[in-house]
Every structure is written in structure tokens, then in C-alpha cells.
Backbone as a ProteinNet text record, in pm:
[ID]
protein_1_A
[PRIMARY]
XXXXXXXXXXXXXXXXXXXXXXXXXXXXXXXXXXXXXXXXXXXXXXXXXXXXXXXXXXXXXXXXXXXXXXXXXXXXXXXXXXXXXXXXXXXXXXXXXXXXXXXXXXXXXXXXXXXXXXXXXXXXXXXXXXXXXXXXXXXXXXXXXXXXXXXXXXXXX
[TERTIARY]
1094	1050.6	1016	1069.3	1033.7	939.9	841.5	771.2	769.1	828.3	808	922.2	882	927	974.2	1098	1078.8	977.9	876.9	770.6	620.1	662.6	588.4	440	315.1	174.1	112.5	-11.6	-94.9	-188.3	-192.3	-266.1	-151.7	-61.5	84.3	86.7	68.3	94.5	-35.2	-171.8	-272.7	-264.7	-243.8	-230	-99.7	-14.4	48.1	1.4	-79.4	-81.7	-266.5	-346.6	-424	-414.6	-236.6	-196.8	-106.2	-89.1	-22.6	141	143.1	243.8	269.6	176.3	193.6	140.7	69.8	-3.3	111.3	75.6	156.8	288.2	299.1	349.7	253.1	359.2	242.4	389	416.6	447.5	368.8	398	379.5	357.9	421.6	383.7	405.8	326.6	377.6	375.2	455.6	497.3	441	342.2	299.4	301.2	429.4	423.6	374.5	306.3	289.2	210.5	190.5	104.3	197.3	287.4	375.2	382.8	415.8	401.7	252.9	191.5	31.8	24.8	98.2	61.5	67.2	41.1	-15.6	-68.2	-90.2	-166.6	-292.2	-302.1	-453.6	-489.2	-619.9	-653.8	-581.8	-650	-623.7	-711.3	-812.4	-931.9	-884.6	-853.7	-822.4	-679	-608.4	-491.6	-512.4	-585.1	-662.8	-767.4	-838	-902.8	-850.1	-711.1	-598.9	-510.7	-507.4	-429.1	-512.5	-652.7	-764	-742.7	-772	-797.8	-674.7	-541.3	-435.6	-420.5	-497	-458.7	-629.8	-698.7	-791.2	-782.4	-694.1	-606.3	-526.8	-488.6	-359.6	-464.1	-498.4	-634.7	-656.7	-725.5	-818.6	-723.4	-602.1	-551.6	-400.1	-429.3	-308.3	-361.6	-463.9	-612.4	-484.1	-403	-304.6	-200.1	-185.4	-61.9	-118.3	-49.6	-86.8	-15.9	-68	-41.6	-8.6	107.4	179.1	189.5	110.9	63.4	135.1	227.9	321.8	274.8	278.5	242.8	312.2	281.2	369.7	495	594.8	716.9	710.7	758.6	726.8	852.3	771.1	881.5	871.6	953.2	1003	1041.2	1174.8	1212.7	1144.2	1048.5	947.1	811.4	832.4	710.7	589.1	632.1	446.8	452.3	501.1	482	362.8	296.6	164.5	145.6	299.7	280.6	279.5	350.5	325.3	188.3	132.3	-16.9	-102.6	-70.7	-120.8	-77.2	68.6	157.4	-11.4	21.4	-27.2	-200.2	-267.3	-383.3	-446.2	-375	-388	-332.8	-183.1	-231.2	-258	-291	-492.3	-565	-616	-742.7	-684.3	-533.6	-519	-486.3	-455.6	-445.4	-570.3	-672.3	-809.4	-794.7	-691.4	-677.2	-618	-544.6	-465.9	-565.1	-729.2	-786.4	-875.9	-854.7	-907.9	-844.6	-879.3	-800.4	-704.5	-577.5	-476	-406.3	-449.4	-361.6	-295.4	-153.4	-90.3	-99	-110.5	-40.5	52.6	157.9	304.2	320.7	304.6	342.1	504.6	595.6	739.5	781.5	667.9	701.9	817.7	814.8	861.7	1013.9	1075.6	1177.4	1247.1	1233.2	1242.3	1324.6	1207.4	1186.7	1279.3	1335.6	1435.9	1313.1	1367	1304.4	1206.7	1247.7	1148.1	1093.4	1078.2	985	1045.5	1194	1217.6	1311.4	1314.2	1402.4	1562	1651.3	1804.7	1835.2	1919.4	1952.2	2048.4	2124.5	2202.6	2067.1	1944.7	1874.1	1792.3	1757.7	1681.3	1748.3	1845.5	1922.5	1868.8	1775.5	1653.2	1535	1512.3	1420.5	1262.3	1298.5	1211.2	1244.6	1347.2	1412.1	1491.4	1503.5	1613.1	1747.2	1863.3	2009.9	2019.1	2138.7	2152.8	2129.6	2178.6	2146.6	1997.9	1937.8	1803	1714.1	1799.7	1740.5	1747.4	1859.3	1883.5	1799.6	1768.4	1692.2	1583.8	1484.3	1389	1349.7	1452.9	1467.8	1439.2	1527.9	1520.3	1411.1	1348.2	1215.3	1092.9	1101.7	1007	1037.5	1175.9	1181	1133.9	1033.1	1027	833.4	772.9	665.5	603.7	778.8	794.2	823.2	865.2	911.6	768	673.3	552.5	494.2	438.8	401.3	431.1	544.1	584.9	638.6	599.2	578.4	725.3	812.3	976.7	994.1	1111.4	1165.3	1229.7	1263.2	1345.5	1476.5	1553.1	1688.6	1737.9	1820.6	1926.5	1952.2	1961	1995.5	2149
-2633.5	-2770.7	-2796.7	-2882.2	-2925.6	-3051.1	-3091.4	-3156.1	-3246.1	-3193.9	-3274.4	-3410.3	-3475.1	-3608.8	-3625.2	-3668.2	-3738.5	-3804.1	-3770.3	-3837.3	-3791.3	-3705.2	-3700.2	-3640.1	-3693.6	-3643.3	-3612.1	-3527.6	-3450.7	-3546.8	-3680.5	-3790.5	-3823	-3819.1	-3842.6	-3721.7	-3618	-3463.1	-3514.3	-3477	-3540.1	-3588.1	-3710.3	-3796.6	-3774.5	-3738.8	-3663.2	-3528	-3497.7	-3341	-3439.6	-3519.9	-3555.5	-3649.6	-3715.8	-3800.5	-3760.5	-3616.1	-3556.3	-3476.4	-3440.3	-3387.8	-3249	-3163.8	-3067.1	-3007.3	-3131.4	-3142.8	-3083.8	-2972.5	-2884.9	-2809.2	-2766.7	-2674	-2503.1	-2408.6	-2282.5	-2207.7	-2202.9	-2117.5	-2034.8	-1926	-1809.5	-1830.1	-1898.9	-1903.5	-2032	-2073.9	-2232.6	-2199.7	-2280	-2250.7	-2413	-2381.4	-2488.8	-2537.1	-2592.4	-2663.3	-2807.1	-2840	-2971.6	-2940.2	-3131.2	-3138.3	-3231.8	-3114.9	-3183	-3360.7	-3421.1	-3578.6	-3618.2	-3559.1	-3638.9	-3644.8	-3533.8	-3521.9	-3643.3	-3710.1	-3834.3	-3901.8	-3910.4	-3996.1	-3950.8	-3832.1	-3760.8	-3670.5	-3625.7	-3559.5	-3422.3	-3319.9	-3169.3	-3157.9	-3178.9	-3142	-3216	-3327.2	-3392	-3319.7	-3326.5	-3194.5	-3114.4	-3010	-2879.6	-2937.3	-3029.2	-3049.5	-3138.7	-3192.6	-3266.4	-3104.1	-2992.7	-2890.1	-2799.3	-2814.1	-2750.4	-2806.6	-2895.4	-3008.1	-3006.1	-2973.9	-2952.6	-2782	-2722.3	-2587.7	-2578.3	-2645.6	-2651	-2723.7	-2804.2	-2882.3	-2817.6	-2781.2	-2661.2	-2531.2	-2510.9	-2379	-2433.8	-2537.5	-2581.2	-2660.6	-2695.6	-2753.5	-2627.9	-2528.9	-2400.6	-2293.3	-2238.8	-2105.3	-1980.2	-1940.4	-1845	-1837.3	-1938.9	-1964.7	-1904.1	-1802.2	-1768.8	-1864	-1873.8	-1977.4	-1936.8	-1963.6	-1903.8	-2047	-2077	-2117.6	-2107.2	-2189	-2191.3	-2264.9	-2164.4	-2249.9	-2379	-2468.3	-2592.9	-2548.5	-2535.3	-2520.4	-2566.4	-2542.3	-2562	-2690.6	-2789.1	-2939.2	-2930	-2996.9	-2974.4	-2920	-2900.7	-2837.2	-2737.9	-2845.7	-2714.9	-2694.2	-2553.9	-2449.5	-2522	-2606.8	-2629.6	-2809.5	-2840.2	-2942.4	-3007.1	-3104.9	-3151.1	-3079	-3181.8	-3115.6	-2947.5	-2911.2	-2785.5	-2677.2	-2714.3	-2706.1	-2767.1	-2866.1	-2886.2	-2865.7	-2807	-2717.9	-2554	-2529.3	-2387.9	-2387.4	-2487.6	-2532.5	-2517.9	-2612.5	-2615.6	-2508.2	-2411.9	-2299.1	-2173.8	-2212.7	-2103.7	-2126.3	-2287.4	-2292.1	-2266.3	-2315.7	-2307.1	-2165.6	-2089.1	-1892.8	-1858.7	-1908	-1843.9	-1836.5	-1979.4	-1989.5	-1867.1	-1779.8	-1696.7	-1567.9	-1503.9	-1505.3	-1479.7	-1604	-1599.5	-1565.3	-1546.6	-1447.1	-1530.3	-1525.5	-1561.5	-1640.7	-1656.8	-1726.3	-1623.4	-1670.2	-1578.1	-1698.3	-1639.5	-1736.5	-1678	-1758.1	-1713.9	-1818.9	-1765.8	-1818.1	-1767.5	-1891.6	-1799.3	-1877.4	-1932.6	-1995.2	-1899.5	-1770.4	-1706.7	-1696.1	-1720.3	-1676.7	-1816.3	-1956.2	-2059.5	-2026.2	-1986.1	-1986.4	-1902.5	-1942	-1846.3	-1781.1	-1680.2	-1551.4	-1655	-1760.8	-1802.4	-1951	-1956.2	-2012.1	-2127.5	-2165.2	-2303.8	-2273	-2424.1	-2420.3	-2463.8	-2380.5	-2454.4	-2537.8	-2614.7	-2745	-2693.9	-2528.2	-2484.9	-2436.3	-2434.3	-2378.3	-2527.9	-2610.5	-2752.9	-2842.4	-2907.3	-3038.3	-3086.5	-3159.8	-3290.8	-3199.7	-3055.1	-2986.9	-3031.5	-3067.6	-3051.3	-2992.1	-3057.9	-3012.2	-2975.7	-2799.1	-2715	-2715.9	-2703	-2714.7	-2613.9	-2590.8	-2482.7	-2410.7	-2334.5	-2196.3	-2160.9	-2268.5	-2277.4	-2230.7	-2319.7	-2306	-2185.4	-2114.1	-1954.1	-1854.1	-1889.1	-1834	-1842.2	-1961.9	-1950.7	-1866	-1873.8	-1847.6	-1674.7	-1632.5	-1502.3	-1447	-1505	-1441.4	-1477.6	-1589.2	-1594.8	-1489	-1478.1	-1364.2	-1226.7	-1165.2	-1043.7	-1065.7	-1146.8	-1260	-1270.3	-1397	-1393	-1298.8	-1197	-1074.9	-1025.6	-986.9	-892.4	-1015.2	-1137.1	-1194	-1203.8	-1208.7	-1208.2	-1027.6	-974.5	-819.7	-795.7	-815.8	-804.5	-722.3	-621.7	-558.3	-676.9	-715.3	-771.1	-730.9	-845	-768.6	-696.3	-670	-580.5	-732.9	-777.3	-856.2	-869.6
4801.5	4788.9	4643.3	4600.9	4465.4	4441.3	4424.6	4435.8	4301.3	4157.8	4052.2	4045.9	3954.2	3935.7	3778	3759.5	3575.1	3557.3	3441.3	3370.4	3434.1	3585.4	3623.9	3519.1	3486.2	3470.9	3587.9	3512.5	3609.5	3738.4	3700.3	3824	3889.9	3845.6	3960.4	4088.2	4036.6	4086.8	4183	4104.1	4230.8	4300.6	4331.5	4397.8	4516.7	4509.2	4585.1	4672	4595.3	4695.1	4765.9	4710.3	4792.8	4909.9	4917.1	5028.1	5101	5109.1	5228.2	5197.1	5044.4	5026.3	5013.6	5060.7	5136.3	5240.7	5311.1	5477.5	5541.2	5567.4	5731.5	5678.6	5525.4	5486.5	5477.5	5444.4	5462.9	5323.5	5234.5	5136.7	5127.1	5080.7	5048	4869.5	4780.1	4644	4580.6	4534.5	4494.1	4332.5	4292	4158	4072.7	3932.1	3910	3772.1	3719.8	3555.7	3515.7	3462.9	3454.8	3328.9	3298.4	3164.4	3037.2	3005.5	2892	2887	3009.3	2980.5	2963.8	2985.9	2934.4	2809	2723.2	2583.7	2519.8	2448.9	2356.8	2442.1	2558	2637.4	2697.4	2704.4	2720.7	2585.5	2621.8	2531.7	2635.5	2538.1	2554.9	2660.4	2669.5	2816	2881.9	2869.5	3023.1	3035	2991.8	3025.6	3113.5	3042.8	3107.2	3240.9	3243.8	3391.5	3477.2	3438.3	3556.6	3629.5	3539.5	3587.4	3699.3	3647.6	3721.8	3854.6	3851.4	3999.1	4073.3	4012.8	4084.6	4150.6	4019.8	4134.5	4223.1	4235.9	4294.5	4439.4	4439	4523	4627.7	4535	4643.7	4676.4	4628.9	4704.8	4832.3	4770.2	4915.7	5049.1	5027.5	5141.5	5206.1	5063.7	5115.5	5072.6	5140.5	5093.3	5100.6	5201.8	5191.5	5104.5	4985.1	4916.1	4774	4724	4576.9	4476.2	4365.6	4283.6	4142.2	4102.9	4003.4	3899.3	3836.8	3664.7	3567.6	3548.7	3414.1	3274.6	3174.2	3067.5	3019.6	2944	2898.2	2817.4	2841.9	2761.5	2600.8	2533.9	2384.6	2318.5	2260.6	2228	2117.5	2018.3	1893.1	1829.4	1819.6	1664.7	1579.2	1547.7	1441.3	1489.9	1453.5	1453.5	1440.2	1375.3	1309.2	1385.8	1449.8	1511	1542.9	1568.8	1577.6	1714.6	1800.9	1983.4	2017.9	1871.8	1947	1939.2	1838.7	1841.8	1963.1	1991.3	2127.4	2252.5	2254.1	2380.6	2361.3	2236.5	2248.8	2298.9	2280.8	2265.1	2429.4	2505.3	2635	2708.2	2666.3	2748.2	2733.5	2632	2605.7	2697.4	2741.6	2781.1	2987.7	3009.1	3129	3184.5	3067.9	3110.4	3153.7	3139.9	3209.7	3382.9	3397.4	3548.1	3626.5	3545.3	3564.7	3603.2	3570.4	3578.8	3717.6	3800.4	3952.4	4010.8	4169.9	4258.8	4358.3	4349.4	4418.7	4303.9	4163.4	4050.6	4004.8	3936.3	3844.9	3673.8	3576.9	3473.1	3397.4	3372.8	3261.1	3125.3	3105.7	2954.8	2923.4	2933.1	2886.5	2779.4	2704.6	2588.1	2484.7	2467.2	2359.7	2402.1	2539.1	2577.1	2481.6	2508	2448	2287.7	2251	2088.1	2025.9	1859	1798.9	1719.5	1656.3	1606.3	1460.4	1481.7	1347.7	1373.5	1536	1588.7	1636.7	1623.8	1602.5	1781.8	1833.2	1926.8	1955.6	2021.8	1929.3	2068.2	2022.2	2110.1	2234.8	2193.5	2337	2437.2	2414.3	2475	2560.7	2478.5	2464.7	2432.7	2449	2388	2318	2380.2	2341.5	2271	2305.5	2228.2	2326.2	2483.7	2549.4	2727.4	2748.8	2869.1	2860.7	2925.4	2940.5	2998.2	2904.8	2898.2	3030.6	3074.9	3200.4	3153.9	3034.7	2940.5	3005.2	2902.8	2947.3	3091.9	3183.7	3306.9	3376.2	3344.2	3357.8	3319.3	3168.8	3092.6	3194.6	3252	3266.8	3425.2	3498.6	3600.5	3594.8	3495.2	3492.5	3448.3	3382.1	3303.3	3398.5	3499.4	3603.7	3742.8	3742	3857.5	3886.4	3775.9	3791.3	3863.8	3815.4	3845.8	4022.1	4044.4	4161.6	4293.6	4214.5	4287.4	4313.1	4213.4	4265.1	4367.7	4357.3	4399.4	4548.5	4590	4699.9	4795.7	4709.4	4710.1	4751.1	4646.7	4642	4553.4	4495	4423.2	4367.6	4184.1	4126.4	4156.5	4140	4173.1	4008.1	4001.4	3876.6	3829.8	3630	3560.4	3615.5
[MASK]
+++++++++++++++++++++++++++++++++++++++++++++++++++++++++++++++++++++++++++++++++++++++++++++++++++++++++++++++++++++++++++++++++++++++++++++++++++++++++++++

């Protein structure tokens, strides 16, 4: 089940999981990225306590579901980007979530990135959402993750 939306922010995501959008499901691991569209429109804490309240959300209405915490993917071109100081900013503060018991957190920011920090467009077109390359990429670097989580052997690359 995929639950995200284009543009979707973190009060969109709320608001969904508090009006019944995963009433009378039972997963085994829910997988959770969000944030990146708030950036210029929230601060960094409200970032970090819209992500709280979402995996606080899913605790309390799916107590058996472990919760696997993805860091914000990394936007721009350059290294030294304003956003990407504030990609890195927030998941600092949301890896603590990673932390409590039944969270995982991943950070696969580095898989993204070329060796001198910058992101290339076969990976990112737009330099925010992942090309197929990309989506492969990410898939694979979350599967070894998903595997313990669900107490699976990874398969062979």
C-alpha cells in the first residue's frame, strides 16, 4: 500500500492516517519518508514534530507494525545548498526516532550523492525525485533493512 501523494506534507500524511487510512490494516512494516515538501514552508521543528506525530500515529492505531524511518533524500545540485543544510538538519534530529523500540531509521542519503557531494541528473533528473536508476538504487539499499525487519535473509544483488 502506498499511501503518499505528489506534494504530499507532513499535515496531509496526518490527517489521513487520523481519518481512517489505515483503520483495519495489520502490516508487518510500514515504511515512512516524508518532510521534503514542507521545506520553505515550515520551519525545521515543525518538520521534525509533524514526523513525530506521524510515527506516533501509526504506533498507536498499528502497536504490532515496526516502523522503518527514512531520512529526507538530498535536493540540489550543490553540496552546500541552503536545502541541503536543512535536508541534513532535520535528519539528525528525526534519527533519534530510530532510537525507540519498534523504529528503524535509514539515512540513504550517501547512496544519492557523487563522491564530491553533488547529485547527477541520471540519478535525480530534477535533482529531487528519483530517475528509475534512482529508484533501483533506492530499493536496493533499503532491502537489506527490510529483510532484518521482517526477519528475511536478503536476497543475492
Amino acid at each position: 500500500m502506498n499511501l503518499g501523494f505528489g506534494w504530499d506534507r507532513t499535515q496531509h500524511v496526518l490527517w489521513r492516517l487520523e481519518n481512517g487510512e489505515i483503520d483495519g490494516i495489520h502490516p508487518k512494516v510500514a515504511v515512512l519518508m516524508i518532510g521534503t515538501n514542507n521545506i520553505g514552508t515550515n520551519s525545521n521543528d515543525d518538520i521534525v514534530t509533524g514526523i513525530d506525530t506521524i510515527v506516533s500515529t501509526i504506533r498507536h492505531k498499528l502497536p504490532k507494525t515496526k516502523i522503518l524511518v527514512l531520512g529526507i533524500f538530498p535536493r540540489d545540485p550543490s553540496p552546500t545548498a541552503w536545502i541541503r543544510k536543512q535536508v541534513t538538519e532535520i535528519n539528525d534530529k528525526i534519527s533519534l526516532l530510530g532510537k525507540e523500540k519498534g523504529i528503524t531509521y535509514l539515512d540513504l542519503s550517501s547512496i544519492f550523492l557523487q563522491p564530491d557531494g553533488t547529485i547527477s541528473k541520471e540519478i535525480m533528473g530534477d535533482y529531487l525525485h528519483p530517475t528509475p536508476k534512482g529508484f533501483g538504487m533506492w530499493a536496493r539499499a533499503m532491502e537489506p533493512t527490510l529483510a532484518k525487519l521482517f526477519g528475511d535473509k536478503p536476497r543475492d544483488p
